[in-house]
N, C-alpha and C positions, 0 to 999 in steps of 0.2 A: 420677372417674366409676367406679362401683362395680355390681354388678348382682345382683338379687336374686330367687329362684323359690322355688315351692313348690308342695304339692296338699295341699287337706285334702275329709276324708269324714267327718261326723261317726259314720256307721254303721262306718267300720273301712276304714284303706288296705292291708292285706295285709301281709305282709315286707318286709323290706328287698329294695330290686333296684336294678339298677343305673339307673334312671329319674333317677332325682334325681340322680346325677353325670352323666351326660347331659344334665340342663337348666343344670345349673352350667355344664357344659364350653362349651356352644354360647353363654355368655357370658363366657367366658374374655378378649376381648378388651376387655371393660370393667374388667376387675379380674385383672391379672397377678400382682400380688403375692402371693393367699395365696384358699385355695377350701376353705372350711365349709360341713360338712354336718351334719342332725341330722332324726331323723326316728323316733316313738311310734306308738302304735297308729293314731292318725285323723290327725296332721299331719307334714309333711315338707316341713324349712324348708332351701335352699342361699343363700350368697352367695360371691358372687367378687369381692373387694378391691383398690380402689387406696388405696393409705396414705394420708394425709395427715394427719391427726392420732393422735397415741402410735402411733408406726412399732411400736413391739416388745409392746404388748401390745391392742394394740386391735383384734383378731381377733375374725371374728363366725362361726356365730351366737352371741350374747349370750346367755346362760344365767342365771338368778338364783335359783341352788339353793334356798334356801330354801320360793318357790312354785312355784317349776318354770316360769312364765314365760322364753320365748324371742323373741325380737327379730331380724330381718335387714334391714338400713336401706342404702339407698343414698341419699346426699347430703353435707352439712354442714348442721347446726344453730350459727349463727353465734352465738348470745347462750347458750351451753352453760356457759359458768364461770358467769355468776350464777345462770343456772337448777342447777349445781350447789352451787354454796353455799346457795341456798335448799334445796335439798332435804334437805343435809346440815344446817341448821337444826333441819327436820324426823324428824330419825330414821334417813335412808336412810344406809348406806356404800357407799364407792365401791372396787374396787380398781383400778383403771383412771383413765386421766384422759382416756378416751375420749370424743367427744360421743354414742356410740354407748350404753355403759350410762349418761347422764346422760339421754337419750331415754327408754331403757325402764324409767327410776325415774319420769321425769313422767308416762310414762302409767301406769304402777300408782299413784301417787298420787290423780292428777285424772282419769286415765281418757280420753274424746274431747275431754272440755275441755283437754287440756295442746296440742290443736293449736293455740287462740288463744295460746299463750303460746311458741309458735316461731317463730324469726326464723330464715330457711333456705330451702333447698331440698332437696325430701325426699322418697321414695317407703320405703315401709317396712312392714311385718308382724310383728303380735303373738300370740304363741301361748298361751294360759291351758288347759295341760292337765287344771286342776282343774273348767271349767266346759267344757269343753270350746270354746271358741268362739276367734277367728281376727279379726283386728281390719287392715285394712288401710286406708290413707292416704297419699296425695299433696298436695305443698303448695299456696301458695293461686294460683302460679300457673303451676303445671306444668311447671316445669320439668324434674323428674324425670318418665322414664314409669314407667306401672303398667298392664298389659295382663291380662286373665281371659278366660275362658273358663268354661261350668258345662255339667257331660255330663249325658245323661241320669239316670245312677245318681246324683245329687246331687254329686258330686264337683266341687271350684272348683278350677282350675287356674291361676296367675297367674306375670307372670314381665315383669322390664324389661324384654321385648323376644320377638316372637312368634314368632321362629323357637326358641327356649326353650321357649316353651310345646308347640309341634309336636313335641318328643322325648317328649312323652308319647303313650303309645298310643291310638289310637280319637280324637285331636283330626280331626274333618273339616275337609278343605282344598278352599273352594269360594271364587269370586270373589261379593263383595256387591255386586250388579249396580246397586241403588242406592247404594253409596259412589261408585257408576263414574259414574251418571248429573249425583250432585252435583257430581263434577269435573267434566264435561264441561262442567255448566254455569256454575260458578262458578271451577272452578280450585283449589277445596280440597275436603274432605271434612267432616262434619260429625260431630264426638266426640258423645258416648262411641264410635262405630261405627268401624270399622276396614275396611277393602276386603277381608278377610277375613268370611265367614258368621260369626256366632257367638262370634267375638273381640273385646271391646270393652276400654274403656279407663276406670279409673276417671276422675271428672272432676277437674280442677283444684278446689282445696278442698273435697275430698270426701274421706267416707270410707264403707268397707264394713263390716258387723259381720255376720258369718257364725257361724251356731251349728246344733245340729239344726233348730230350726224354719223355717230358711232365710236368704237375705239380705234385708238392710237398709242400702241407702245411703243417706248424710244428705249436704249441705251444711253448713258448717263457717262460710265468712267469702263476703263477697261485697262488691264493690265500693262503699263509702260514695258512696249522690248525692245527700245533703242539704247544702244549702248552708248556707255561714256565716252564724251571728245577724248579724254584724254588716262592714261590707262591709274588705273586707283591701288595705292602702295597695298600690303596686307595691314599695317598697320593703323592707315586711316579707314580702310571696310571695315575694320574690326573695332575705332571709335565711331564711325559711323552707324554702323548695329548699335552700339551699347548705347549712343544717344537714343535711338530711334525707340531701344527698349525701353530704358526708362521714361521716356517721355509717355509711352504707350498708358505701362505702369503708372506715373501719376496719375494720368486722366482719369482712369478707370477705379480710381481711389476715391473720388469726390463722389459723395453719399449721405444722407441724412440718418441712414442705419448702419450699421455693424457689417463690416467686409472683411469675408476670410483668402484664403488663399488655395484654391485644389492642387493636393502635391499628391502626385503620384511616386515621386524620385527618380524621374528623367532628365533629362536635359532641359524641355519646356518648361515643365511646372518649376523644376528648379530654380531657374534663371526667375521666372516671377517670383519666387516665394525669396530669394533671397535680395530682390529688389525693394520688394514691398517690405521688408525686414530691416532696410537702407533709408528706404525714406520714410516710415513709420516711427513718430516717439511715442508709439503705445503697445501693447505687446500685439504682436502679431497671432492671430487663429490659422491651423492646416487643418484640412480633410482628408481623409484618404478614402476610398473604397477597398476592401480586401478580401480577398476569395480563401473559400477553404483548401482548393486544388493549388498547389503549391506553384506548379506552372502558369499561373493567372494572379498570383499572388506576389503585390510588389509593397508591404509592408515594411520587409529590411534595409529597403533601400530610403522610403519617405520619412523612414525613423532617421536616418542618419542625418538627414538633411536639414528635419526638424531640431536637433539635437545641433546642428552647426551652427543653423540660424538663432535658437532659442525661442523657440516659435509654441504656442499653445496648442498640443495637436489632439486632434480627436481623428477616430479609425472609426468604421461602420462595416458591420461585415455583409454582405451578398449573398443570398443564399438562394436562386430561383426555384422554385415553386413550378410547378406544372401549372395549376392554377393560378401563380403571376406570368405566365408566359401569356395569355389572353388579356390581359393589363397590359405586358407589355405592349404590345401590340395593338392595342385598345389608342395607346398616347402616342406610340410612331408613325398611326395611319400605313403604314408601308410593311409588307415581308422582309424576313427578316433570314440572310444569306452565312449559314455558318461554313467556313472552307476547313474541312478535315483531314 
């Protein structure tokens, strides 16, 4: 988990101030490892890093001297080696074996179309200080956040996560009385809006292209619901899933650190944890989370699972606290809907 901020104004963001390590720092706890900063006349781009791919040189933000494009990505781009070899086909060099400059080469190549050609989870920002314009995206199912704001004077403010955004000056802080209404009636809130005035969130497979004339968000991918020509036995849906899983499963393998496996002992976690137990010749790590209320407690079932696989499992117990309930909610930005 990584986090990424910034403000752009196409009319002019001032000097340098200490604003911008500010909205880095109050993301500090997504990305320990290492805090970039960079920031020109109209843009000013932060991220705060957790390694996981090329520990020693994959530090952002992402600079590409030649156009002066700049990059701040939080995610993984899981299918990055062949999207790099293709690109190095093409022309591009790499000095990194980042998936972070292998991102900001597809989209100088292909532009918003390199989003169909990523497999991932992704929230990220592009800076083209020759045209001046500011390119932002989230993947197709949001996994990663991506939070803005846009002030009166034109200025976009955006940041994974909105108490980041609030380090900047002049962000008003009101409650969205209809975010409040839609939980009250349904128990969730309804994106792009946020329980905050005036903070919204881009959408799951969407993106922004911000320039002086203003914004433009588009839609990117959206869920296929045309059915098949022709009708599909049970037997080939059911190799068809199992490709689909495992391929999923490999991707998501590829890491420069240590990857374990969250097993609850359901059906999902199981199915990954006995995949990655398949393609793994090292021993495989589980996690569990476990409660003390016996009704919230699924121990007996991620022991089994562990215990089939032969899996290295560690348990962590739950205990909330009065005093982490304001934590929690400290890191979800959102209220929190229990149905009893």
């Amino acid at each position: 988990m990584c986090g990424i901020a910034g403000f752009f104004n196409p009319d002019g963001i001032g000097p340098d101030s200490p604003v911008l390590a500010s909205m880095a720092g109050a993301l500090a706890h997504r990305g320990p490892d290492h805090q970039g900063l960079y920031q020109d006349r109209c843009c000013a781009l932060a991220s705060r890093r957790l390694s996981i791919i090329d520990l020693a040189r994959g530090n952002q933000p992402v600079v590409h001297k030649p156009s002066g494009m700049v990059l701040v990505f939080n995610g993984e781009i899981y299918n990055y080696l062949p999207l790099r070899a293709e690109l190095a086909s093409l022309g591009h060099a790499f000095r990194t074996h980042s998936d972070s400059e292998v991102l900001l080469a597809a989209y100088m190549h292909w532009g918003d179309k390199c989003l169909r050609r990523l497999i991932g989870m992704f929230a990220f920002a592009v800076w083209n200080p020759r045209d001046r314009t500011l390119f932002l995206a989230r993947d197709r199912m949001g996994k990663k956040p991506l939070f803005y704001t846009i002030l009166p004077d034109r200025t976009l403010v955006f940041a994974s996560e909105i108490k980041s955004i609030f380090q900047f000056p002049g962000i008003p802080r009101s409650m969205n009385v209809l975010a409040m209404d839609r939980l009250l009636d349904y128990g969730f809130n309804l994106a792009p809006d946020t329980f905050l005035s005036g903070i919204r969130q881009i959408l799951p497979a969407s993106f922004m292209h911000a320039d002086v004339r203003g914004q433009r968000e588009e839609t990117y991918w959206d869920i296929p619901m045309e059915r098949p020509v022709s009708p599909v036995s049970e037997d080939d849906a059911a190799e068809g899933l199992r490709h689909h899983l495992v391929e999923a499963v490999r991707d998501r393998l590829v890491a420069d650190v240590p990857v374990a496996s969250y097993l609850s002992g359901g059906i999902d976690s199981s199915s990954v944890t006995g995949l990655y137990a398949h393609l793994s010749n090292a021993p495989v790590h589980t996690l569990s989370i476990a409660f003390e209320d016996a009704g919230y407690d699924e121990r007996h079932f991620a022991r089994l699972v562990s215990s089939s696989f032969g899996t290295t499992h560690h348990e962590f117990l739950c205990s909330i606290a009065e005093e982490e309930i304001e934590k929690l909610i400290w890191h979800l930005e959102t209220p929190l809907v229990t149905l009893l």
